[in-house]
C-alpha positions as CSV (number, residue, x, y, z in Angstrom):
1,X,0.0,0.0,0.0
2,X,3.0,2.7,1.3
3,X,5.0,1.8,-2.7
4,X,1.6,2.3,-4.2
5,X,1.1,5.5,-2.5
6,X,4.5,6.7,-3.3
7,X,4.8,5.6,-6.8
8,X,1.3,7.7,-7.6
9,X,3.2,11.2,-6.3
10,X,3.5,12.5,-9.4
11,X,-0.1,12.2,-10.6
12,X,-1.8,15.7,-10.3
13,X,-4.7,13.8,-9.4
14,X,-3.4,11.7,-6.6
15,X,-1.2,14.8,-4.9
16,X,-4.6,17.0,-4.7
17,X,-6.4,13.8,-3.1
18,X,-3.1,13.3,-0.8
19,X,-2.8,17.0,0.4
20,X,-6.9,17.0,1.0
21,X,-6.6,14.4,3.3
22,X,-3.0,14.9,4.9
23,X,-4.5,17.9,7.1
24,X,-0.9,20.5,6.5
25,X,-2.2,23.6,6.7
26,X,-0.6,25.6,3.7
27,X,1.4,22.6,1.8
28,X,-0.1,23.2,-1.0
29,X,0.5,26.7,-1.8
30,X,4.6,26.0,0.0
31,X,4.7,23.1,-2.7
32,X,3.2,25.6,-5.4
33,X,6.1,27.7,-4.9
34,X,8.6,25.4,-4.4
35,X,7.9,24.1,-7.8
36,X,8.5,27.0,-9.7
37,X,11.0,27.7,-8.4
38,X,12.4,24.7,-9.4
39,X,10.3,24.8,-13.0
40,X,8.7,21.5,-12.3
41,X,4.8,20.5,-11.6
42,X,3.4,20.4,-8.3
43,X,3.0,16.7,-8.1
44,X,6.3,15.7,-9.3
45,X,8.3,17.9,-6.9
46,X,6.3,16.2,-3.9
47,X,6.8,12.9,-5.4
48,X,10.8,14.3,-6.1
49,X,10.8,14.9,-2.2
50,X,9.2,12.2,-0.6
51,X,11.3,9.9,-3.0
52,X,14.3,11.5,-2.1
53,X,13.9,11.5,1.7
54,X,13.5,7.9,1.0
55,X,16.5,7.5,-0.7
56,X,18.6,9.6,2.0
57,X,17.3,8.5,5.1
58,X,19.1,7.5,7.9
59,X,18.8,4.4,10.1
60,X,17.2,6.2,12.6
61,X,14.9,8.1,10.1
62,X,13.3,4.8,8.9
63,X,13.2,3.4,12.5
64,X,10.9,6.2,13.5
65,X,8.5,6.2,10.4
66,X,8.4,2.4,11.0
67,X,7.0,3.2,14.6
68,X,4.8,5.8,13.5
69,X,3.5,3.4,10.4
70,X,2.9,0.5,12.8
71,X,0.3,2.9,15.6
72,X,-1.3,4.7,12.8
73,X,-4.8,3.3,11.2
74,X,-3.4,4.5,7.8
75,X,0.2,3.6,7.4
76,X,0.5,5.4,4.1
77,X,-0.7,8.6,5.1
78,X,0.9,8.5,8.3
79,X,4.2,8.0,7.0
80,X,4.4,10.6,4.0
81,X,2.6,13.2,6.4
82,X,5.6,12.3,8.6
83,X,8.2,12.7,5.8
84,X,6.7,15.9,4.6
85,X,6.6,17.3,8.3
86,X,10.3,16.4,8.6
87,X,11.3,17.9,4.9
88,X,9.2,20.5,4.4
89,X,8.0,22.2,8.1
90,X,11.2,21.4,10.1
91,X,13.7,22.2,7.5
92,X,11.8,24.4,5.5
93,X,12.0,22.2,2.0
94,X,8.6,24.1,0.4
C-alpha cells in the first residue's frame, strides 16, 4: 500500500487527493512555490521529495516512520505526512 502510494506522487490527481486528506495547513501553496521555483509540476516535486527522503534516510529516520507506520490506522498517510513534516515544516524544503 505505502509503494503504491509513493509511486502515484506525481499524478496531479493523486497529490490533490493526498494533500486533501493529509490535514498540513498551507502545503499546497509551499509546494506551489517550491515548484516554480524549481520549473517542475506540483505533483512531481512532492513525489521528487518524498522519494528522495526515502532515498537519503538515515537508520534512525526509517526506524521512527516504522513506529509511526505501525500505531497509525493508515500507514501510508501517516508516514508521508511524517516525511513531509520532517522535509518541508522542520527544514523548511517548500
Amino acid at each position: 500500500m505505502f509503494g503504491a502510494l509513493i509511486a502515484s506522487l506525481d499524478n496531479p490527481q493523486a497529490m490533490a487527493a493526498l494533500i486533501g486528506v493529509l490535514g498540513m495547513e498551507g502545503l499546497d501553496e509551499r509546494l506551489e512555490k517550491a515548484a516554480a521555483a524549481e520549473a517542475m509540476e506540483p505533483a512531481d516535486y512532492l513525489a521528487a521529495v518524498v522519494r528522495s527522503f526515502l532515498e537519503t534516510a538515515s537508520d534512525d529516520d526509517f526506524v521512527q516512520l516504522v513506529g509511526i507506520m505501525n500505531r497509525a490506522e493508515d500507514p501510508g498517510l501517516a508516514a508521508v505526512r511524517s516525511i513531509l513534516r520532517k522535509t518541508v515544516m522542520e527544514q523548511g524544503t517548500l
